[in-house]
C-alpha positions in Angstrom: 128.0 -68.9 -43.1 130.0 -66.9 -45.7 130.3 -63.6 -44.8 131.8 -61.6 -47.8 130.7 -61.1 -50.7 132.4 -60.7 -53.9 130.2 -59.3 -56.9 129.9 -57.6 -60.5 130.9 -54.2 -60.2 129.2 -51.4 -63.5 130.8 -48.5 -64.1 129.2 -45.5 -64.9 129.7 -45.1 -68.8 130.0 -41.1 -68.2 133.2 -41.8 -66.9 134.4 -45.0 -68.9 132.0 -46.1 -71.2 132.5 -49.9 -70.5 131.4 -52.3 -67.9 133.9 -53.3 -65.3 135.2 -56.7 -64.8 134.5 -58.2 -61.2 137.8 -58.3 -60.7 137.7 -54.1 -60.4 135.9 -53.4 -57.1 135.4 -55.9 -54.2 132.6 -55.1 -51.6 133.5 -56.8 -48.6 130.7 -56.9 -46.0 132.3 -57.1 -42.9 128.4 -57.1 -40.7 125.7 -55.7 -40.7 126.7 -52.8 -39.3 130.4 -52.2 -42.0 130.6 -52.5 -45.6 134.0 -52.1 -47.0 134.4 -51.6 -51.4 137.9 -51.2 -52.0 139.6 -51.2 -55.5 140.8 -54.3 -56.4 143.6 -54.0 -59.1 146.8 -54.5 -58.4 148.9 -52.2 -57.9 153.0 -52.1 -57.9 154.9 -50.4 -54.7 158.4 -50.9 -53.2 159.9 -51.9 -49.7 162.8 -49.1 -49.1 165.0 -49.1 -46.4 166.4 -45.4 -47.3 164.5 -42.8 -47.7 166.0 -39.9 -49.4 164.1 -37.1 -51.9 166.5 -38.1 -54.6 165.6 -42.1 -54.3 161.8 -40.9 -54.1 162.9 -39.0 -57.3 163.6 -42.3 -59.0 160.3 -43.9 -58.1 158.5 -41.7 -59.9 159.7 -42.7 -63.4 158.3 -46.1 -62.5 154.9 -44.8 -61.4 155.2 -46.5 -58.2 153.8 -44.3 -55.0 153.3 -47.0 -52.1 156.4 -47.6 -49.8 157.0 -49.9 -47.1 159.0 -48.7 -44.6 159.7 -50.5 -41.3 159.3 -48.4 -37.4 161.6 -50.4 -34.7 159.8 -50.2 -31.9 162.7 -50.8 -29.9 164.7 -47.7 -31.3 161.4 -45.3 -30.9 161.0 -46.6 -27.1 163.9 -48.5 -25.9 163.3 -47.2 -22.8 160.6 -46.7 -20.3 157.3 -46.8 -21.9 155.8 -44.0 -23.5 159.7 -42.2 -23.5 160.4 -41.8 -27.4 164.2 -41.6 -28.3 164.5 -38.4 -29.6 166.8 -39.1 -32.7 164.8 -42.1 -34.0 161.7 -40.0 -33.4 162.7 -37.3 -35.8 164.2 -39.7 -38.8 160.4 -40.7 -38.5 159.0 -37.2 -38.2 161.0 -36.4 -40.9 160.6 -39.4 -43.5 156.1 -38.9 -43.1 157.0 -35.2 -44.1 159.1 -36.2 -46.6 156.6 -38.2 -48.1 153.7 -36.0 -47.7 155.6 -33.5 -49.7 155.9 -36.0 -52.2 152.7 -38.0 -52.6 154.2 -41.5 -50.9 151.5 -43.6 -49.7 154.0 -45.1 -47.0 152.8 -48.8 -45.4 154.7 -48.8 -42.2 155.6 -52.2 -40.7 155.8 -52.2 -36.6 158.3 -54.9 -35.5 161.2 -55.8 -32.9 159.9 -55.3 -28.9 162.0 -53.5 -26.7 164.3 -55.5 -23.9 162.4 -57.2 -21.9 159.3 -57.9 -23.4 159.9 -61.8 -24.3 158.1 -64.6 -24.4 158.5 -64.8 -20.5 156.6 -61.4 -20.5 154.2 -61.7 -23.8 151.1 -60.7 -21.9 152.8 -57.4 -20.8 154.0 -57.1 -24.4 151.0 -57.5 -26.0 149.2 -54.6 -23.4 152.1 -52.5 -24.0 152.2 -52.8 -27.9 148.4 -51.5 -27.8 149.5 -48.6 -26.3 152.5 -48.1 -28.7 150.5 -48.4 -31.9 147.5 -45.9 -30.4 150.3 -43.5 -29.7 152.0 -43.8 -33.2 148.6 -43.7 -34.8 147.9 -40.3 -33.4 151.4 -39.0 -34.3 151.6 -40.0 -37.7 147.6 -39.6 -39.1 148.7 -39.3 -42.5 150.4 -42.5 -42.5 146.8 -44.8 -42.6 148.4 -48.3 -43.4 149.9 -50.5 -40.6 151.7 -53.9 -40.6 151.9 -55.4 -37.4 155.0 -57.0 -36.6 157.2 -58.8 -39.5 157.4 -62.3 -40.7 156.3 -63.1 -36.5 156.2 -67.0 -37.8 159.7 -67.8 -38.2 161.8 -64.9 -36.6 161.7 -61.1 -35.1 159.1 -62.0 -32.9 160.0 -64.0 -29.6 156.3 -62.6 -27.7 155.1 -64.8 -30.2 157.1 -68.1 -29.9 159.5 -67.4 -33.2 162.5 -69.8 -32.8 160.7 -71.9 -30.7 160.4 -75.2 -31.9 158.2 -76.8 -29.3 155.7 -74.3 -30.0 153.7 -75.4 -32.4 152.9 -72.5 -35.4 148.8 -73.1 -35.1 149.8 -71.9 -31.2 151.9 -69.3 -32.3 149.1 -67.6 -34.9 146.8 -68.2 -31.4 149.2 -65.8 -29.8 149.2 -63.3 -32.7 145.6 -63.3 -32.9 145.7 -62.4 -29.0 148.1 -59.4 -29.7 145.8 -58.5 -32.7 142.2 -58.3 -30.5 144.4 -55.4 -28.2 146.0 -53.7 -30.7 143.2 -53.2 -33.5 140.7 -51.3 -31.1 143.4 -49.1 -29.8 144.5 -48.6 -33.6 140.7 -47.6 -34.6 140.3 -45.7 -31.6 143.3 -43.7 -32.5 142.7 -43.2 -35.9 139.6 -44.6 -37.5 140.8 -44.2 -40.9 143.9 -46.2 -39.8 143.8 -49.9 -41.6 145.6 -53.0 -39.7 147.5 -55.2 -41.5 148.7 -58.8 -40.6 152.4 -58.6 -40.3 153.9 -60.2 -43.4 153.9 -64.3 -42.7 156.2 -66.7 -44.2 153.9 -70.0 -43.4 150.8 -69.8 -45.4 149.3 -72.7 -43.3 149.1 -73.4 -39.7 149.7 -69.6 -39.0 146.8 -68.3 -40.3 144.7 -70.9 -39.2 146.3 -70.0 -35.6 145.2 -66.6 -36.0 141.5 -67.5 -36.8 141.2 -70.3 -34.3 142.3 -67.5 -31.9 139.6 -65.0 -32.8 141.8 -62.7 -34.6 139.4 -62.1 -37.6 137.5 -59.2 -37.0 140.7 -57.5 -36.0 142.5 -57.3 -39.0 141.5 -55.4 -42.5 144.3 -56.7 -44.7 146.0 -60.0 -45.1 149.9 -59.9 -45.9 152.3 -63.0 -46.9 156.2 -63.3 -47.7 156.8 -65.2 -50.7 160.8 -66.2 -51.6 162.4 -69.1 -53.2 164.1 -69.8 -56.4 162.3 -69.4 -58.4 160.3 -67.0 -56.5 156.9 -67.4 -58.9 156.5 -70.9 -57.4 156.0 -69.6 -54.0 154.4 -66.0 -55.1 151.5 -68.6 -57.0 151.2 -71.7 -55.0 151.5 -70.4 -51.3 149.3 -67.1 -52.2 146.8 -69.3 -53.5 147.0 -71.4 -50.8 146.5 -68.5 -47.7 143.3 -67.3 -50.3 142.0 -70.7 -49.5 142.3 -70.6 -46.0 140.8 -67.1 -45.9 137.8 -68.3 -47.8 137.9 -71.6 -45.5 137.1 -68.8 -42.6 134.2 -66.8 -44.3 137.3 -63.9 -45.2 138.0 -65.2 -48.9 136.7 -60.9 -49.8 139.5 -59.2 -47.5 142.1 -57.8 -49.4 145.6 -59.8 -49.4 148.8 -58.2 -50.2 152.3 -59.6 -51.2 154.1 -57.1 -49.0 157.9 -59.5 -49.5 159.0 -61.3 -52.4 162.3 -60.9 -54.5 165.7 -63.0 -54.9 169.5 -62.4 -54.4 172.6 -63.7 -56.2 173.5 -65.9 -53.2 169.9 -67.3 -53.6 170.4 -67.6 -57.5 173.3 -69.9 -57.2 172.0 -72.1 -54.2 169.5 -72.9 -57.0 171.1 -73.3 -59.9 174.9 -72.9 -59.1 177.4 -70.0 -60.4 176.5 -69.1 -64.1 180.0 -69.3 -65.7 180.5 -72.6 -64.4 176.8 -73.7 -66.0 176.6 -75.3 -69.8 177.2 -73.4 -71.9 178.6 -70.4 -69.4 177.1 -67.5 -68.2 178.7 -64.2 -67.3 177.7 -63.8 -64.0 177.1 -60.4 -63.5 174.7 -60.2 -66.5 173.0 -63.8 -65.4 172.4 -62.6 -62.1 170.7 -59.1 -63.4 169.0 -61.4 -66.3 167.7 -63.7 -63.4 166.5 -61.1 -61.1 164.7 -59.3 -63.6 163.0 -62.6 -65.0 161.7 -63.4 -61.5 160.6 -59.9 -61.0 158.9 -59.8 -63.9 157.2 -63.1 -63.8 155.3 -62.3 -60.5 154.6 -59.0 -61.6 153.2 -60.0 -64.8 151.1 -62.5 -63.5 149.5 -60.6 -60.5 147.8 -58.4 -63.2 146.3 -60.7 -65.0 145.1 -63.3 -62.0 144.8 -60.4 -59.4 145.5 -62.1 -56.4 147.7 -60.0 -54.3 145.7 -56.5 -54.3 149.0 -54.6 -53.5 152.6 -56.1 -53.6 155.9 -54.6 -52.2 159.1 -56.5 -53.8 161.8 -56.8 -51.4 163.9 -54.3 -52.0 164.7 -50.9 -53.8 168.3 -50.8 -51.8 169.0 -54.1 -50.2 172.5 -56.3 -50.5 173.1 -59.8 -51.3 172.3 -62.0 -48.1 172.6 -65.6 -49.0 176.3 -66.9 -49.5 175.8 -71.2 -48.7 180.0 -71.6 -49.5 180.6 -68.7 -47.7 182.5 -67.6 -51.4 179.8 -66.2 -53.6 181.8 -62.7 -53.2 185.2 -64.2 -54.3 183.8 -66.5 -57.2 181.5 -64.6 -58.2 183.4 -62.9 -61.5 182.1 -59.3 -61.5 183.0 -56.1 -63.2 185.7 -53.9 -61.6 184.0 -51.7 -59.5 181.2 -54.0 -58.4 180.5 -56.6 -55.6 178.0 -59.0 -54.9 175.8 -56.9 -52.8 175.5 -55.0 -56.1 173.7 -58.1 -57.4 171.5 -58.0 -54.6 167.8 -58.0 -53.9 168.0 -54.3 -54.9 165.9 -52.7 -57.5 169.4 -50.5 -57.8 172.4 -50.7 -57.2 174.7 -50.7 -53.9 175.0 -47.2 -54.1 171.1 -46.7 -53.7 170.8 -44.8 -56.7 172.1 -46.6 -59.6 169.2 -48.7 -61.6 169.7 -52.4 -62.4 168.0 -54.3 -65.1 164.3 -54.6 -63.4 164.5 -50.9 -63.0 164.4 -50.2 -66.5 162.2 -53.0 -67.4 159.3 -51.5 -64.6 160.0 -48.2 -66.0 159.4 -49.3 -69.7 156.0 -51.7 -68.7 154.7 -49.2 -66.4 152.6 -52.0 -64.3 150.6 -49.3 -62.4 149.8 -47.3 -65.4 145.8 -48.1 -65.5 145.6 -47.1 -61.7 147.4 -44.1 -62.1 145.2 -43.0 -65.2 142.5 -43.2 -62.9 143.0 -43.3 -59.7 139.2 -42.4 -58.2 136.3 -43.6 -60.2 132.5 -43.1 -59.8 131.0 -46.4 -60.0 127.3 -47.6 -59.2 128.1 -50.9 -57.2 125.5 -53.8 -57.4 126.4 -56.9 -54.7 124.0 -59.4 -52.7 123.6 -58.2 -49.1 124.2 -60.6 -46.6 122.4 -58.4 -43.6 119.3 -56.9 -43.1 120.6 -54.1 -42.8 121.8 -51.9 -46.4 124.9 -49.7 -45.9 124.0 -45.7 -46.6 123.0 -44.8 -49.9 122.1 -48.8 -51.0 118.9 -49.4 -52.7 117.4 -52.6 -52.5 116.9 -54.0 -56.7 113.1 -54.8 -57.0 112.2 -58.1 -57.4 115.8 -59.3 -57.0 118.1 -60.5 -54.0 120.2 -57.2 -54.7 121.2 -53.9 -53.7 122.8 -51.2 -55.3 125.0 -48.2 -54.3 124.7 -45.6 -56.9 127.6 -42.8 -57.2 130.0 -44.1 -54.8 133.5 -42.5 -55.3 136.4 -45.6 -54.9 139.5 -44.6 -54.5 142.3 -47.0 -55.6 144.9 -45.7 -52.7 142.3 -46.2 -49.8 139.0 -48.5 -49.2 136.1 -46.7 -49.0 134.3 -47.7 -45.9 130.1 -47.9 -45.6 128.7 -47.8 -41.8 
């Protein structure tokens, strides 16, 4: 039986004076004893590996306030368990502060197990994870969004059978899904506002199907896929629409999924299509690669507003070098401007430097993708859905003479779900 429940949404015309498409509020009934209504639009942040008040400064042009920002695990406790490394633990301390100041929603992504805990000693990894997350959860309450582990399909993650071929990836989402049913409750228990994501996948198949066979659905809140390729819309489309069909295969097509990787490289640009001033006619290649980049940037982007499938999505990256090179040359033949190398063409939003804006900066900046959400962040919406349960979340009505319910007056807030228990 399906589960979740995905219906018209009215807003009240004191605020707006319009009725709100479907598409604006979700209310996703997780049992009869949870009901979660979380704002549905999309919304446009930014993977950072830096962190610095003067690259926060330059979000803010571009309206973005969500950050992904990924905690080793292995440099906050390389150690004995429960010993954090002081240093690490301060850059941390520091960048929540730092955002708090600021007004940074930060999405923090968990990854990289501390020697010793391999795939020889996964149970003991998965125990002692639990434990990590509950006690990063209480020291960082501000901080409400967590990915668990990062791209654990197809590398990072050994506890889970990454790089190991005779392990098949239905198996491997198995063992995820394991790892998930310790870690959410001690997550929760820490922080009940806390929400669990799925650590960004790069299969959009067997994986997830490996993490419901395994039980794991009840013990996640949000969904996450990597999307990359050339061009990087084909697989941002087709493999996102393919994970939504597996969700909705499961009785979870209502759980929010978010796009929390995607973007594309000049090394990546030329294994596609080759170096730009040897195509016909010629390219200059420092301009084609910016042109390229902003293209594909701009393409996903574009469409995720209008189809809404991704909820939130966190291009890869605001500072991040070129990584592809296939003829181990693209730095010498690439023909650049004095000054510049190839990781200036990289998967950054900016420039090397960390500070100087490409292209897609100035192209975000002028279309101002997050502009309705930031116009109105919180609305007061009367919510009508079909409840699945007996039971009607607090403040739900049942609609006379109709299979309906409404909740009048509920306040949704388009950084955080509201949850109904």
């Amino acid at each position: 039986m399906k589960h979740v429940v995905f219906l018209q949404v009215f807003c009240l015309a004191a605020l707006c004076g319009c009725v709100c498409g479907a598409e604006d509020v979700v209310v996703w009934q997780r049992g009869a004893q949870e009901t979660v209504v979380y704002d549905a639009r999309p919304e446009l942040g930014i993977g950072m590996h830096g962190f610095t008040r003067q690259q926060i400064e330059l979000l803010k042009p571009l309206g973005i306030r969500c950050v992904r920002r990924t905690l080793y695990w292995n440099l906050m406790e390389p150690g004995a368990e429960g010993q954090f490394e002081a240093q690490y633990a301060e850059q941390w301390d520091a960048c929540v502060r730092l955002a708090d100041e600021t007004g940074i929603c930060l999405l923090a992504v968990v990854h990289a197990p501390p020697q010793g805990l391999d795939w020889a000693h996964k149970e003991l990894a998965y125990d002692r994870f639990a434990r990590f997350m509950a006690a990063m959860v209480k020291r960082y309450p501000g901080v409400r969004y967590w990915e668990l582990f990062n791209e654990m399909d197809s590398g990072f993650a050994d506890i889970f059978g990454a790089g190991r071929d005779e392990v098949p990836l239905l198996e491997k989402g198995r063992l995820y899904a394991q790892m998930l049913r310790k870690a959410y409750p001690a997550v929760k228990q820490a922080n009940p506002q806390a929400w669990v994501l799925v650590g960004g996948m790069t299969d959009c198949r067997e994986f997830p199907r490996g993490i419901y066979e395994g039980g794991g659905k009840p013990y996640f809140d949000i969904m996450c896929l990597h999307t990359y390729g050339v061009p990087v819309t084909w697989s941002f489309i087709d493999r996102g629409r393919t994970l939504k069909e597996i969700m909705r295969s499961y009785g979870d097509g209502d759980k929010p999924l978010w796009n929390t990787e995607f973007g594309v490289d000049a090394g990546n640009l030329v294994g596609a299509w080759g170096y730009p001033h040897d195509q016909n006619p010629p390219r200059k290649d420092s301009e084609a690669y910016d042109q390229m980049q902003l293209d594909q940037w701009r393409e996903c982007i574009a469409w995720n507003l209008t189809n809404r499938l991704y909820q939130k999505v966190f291009p890869y990256q605001f500072s991040a070098g070129n990584e592809r090179n296939d003829d181990g040359k693209i730095g010498e033949r690439s023909q650049l401007p004095p000054g510049l190398s190839i990781d200036d063409y990289g998967f950054g939003l900016v420039r090397r430097d960390g500070l100087t804006p490409r292209p897609v900066y100035l192209w975000i900046k002028e279309a101002q993708p997050n502009g309705p959400i930031l116009a109105q962040p919180k609305r007061k919406i009367d919510m009508r859905f079909n409840p699945m349960f007996g039971a009607l979340p607090p403040g739900a009505k049942a609609v006379p003479w109709r299979a309906e319910a409404v909740i009048e007056g509920a306040e949704v807030d388009s950084l955080y779900p509201l949850t109904l228990r």
